[in-house]
Structure formats: structure tokens, C-alpha cells
C-alpha positions, 0 to 999 in steps of 0.5 A: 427822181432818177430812173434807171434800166434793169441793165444800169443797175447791174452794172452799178451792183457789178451783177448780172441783169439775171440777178437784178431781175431775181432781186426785183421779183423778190420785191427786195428793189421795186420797180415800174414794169414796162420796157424797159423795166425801171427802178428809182435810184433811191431804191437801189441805193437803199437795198445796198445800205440794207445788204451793208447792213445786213452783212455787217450783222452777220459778220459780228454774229459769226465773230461773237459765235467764234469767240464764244466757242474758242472761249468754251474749249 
């Protein structure tokens, strides 16, 4: 298990501490309190393969909606 700072994973997300801050209070990366602040490699990289995911899901969602309003004129 590799534990990285809030700092290191902003960097890694090019995002700002701020932001890494919001996602860990929403409980969408856990973490360990303290200073600092740390969260499991693992965890971060799977929060991106969910963000992945979920943007890819949206993507053929608004492709399919286009397509079925172009269809329907």
C-alpha cells in the first residue's frame, strides 16, 4: 500500500489541493485523517477508473439522445 498526501494526489489528478479536499469530503476518495491528510494509491486510481467510466457513460448517453433527435425531425 502506497500512501499519498492530499498535495500528491492533486498533482497526480492535475487538480487543486481544494478540490482533492471536496472529492475526500464527499466520501468519493477515502482517506486517513491526520497531518497530513493520506489516501491509498489504490483508492485514488480507483475513483479515476470510475470518473472514466462514468464520463463514458455520459458520452454514448448524449451521443444516443443526439442521434434520436436528429432521427425524429
Amino acid at each position: 500500500m502506497k500512501l499519498l498526501t492530499q498535495k500528491d494526489v492533486a498533482k497526480m489528478l492535475n487538480k487543486s489541493e481544494d478540490h482533492v479536499k471536496r472529492l475526500r469530503l464527499a466520501g468519493k476518495i477515502p482517506f486517513i485523517p491526520g497531518r497530513p491528510v493520506l489516501m491509498d494509491e489504490t483508492d485514488v486510481l480507483n475513483y479515476l477508473k470510475r470518473a472514466k467510466q462514468w464520463n463514458h457513460n455520459l458520452a454514448r448517453t448524449i451521443t444516443a439522445t443526439t442521434k434520436s433527435s436528429i432521427m425524429t425531425r
